[in-house]
C-alpha positions, 0 to 999 in steps of 0.5 A, a space after each residue: 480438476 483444472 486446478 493441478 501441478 499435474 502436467 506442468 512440467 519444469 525442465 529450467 530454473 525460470 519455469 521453476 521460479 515463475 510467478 505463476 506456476 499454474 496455468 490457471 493462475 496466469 489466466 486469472 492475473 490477465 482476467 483481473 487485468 482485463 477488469 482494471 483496464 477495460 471493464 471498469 474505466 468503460 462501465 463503473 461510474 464515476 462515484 465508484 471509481 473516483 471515491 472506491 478504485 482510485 484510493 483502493 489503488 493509491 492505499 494498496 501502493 501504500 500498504 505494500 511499501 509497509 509490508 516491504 518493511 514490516 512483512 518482509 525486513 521485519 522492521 516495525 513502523 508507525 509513521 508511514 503516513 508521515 512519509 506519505 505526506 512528504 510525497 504529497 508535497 514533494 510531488 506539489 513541489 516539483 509539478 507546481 512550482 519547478 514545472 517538472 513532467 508529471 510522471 517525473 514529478 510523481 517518482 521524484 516525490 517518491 526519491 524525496 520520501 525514500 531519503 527522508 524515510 532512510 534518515 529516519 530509519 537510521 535508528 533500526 541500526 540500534 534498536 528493534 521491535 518496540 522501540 522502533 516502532 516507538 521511534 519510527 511514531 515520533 517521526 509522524 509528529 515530527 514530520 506533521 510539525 515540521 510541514 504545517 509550520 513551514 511556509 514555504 511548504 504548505 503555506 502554514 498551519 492552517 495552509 491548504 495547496 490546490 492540485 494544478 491542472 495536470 498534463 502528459 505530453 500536451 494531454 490534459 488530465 482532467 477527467 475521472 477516466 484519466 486520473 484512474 489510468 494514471 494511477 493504475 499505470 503507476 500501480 502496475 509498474 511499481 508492483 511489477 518492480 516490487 513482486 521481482 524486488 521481493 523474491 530476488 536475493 535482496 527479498 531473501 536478505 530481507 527475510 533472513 532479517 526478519 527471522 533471525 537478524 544475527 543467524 543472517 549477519 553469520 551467513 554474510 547478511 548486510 544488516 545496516 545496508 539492507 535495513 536501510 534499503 528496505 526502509 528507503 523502497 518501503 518510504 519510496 512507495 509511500 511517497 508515490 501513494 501520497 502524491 497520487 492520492 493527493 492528486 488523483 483522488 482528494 485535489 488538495 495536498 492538506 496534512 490532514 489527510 496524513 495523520 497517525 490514524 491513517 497509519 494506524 490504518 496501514 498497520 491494520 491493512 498489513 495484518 489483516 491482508 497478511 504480512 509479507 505477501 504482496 496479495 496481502 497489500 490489495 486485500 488489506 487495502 481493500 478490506 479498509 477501504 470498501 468495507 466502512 463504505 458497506 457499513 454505512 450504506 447498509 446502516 444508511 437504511 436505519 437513519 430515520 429510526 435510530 440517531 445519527 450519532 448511535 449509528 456512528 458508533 454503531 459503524 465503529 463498533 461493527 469494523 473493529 468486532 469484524 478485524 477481531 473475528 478476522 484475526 481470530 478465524 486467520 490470524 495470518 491474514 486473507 493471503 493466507 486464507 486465499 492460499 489455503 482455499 487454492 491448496 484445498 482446490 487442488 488437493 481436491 477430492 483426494 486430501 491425501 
């Protein structure tokens, strides 16, 4: 019965456009604030913060600025990883080489993979749907060949750059406790910016695109300046997560670790998390991340009596019939499902 609107009343534009309308709702965000900031840096160890919480972060950050596109302006995009990788190096660049401030360095890798990824975006001027997402798959292997056989970037084919030591204000960054505030600050702020980005007229255009492009081009809609902001922020948030994964959580800028699986990957995040919905990008994230972990560790229990290799694909086979299952049950993602269950609850005892 402390689930309801009941109650809560809304005398002003600002209370009616909150984005937490329910008390509940605004005691559960500060809860799950107080487990980021305080419960898990004092109390997980350090195998799961570094290798489960930083990439979780780093891939919702990600996956967000592919929902801005793809969930939000409708824009189809198979390259993002791509768009990570020049974050990843920009941010080397800036940090290692000119002696730029580190947070500065991390949010200009993201300006230098926005103005790549509007280059790149100039084709959703002309074509859409398909196509789009056919050019924006040759902007990896263009952007993949481009970095590996550039010397001065990456050091050449087989080139691997260590990250340097980090330092904030004379303070080194040089523990797991550290490197998870840094990215969980990053992510915080960037969200913040993002949710009040989405809902605010630019959001409202961005949907108008996505539904019916030429209904919103009537009512005054932008499309070429529009279009080409969504795929700068969304290209500006990958660039961030590329350079924090890079930095944070594998220590090496190696363009393998961008490949177009990984794009694939944050293509499934989105759907599976649900398009359009910024709760979608940490669900999506979350699902990719932690569950192939659960998997093998469970499968791990089974090495000595079935091969190694039928356990591999036994792990393969069991993620992809799961999204399947998924996909079938909620087509429209976990967002949805977790919007459903809150509409039951408060609806509760009385559907009617």
């Amino acid at each position: 019965m402390f689930y309801r609107e009941c109650g809560n009343y809304k005398d002003n534009y600002a209370s009616d456009m909150a984005i937490f309308p329910i008390p509940l709702d605004r005691w559960g965000f500060i809860f799950m604030l107080f487990l980021a900031f305080i419960v898990i840096p004092l109390f997980a160890s350090e195998y799961f913060v570094t290798n489960i919480i930083i990439p979780f972060y780093c891939f919702a950050l990600s996956a967000f600025g592919l929902n801005v596109l793809a969930g939000y302006a409708g824009q189809v995009s198979l390259g993002h990883a791509a768009f990570m990788a020049v974050g990843s190096y920009a941010s080397f660049i800036l940090y290692g080489r000119y002696g730029i401030p580190l947070i500065p360095s991390i949010l200009g890798a993201g300006v230098i993979s926005a103005i790549v990824g509007t280059f790149f975006g100039l084709p959703s001027l002309r074509i859409k749907g398909f196509y789009l997402a056919i050019s924006t798959l040759a902007s990896q292997f263009l952007i993949e060949w481009i970095i590996m056989h550039w010397q001065w970037l990456s050091g050449g084919v087989f080139g691997t750059i260590e990250a340097p030591d980090m330092f904030i204000f004379g303070g080194a960054i040089d523990t797991y406790v550290k490197k998870y505030y840094l990215v969980l600050f990053i992510l915080v702020l960037l969200m913040t910016f993002g949710k009040n980005l989405v809902r605010g007229q630019l959001g409202r255009n961005w949907m108008a695109i996505r539904d019916v492009d030429y209904a919103a081009e009537i009512i005054g809609v932008n499309l070429y300046r529009d279009k080409l902001i969504a795929f700068s922020v969304s290209t500006f948030y990958a660039g961030v997560a590329g350079s924090l994964i890079t930095l944070c959580y594998v220590g090496v800028a190696n363009i393998e670790e961008f490949n177009v699986m990984v794009s694939f990957s944050l293509m499934g995040m989105i759907i599976i998390g649900g398009l359009g919905t910024v709760l979608g990008s940490f669900l999506g994230a979350g699902f990719f991340v932690t569950l192939p972990i659960a998997i093998s560790q469970f499968l791990g229990s089974f090495m000595e009596v079935v091969p190694s290799d039928i356990l591999a694909n036994t792990e393969a086979i069991i993620f992809g019939g799961l999204i399947v299952f998924f996909l079938i049950v909620e087509p429209y993602g976990m967002a949805r499902l977790w919007h459903t269950i809150k509409e039951k609850m408060r609806l509760w005892p009385f559907p009617y």
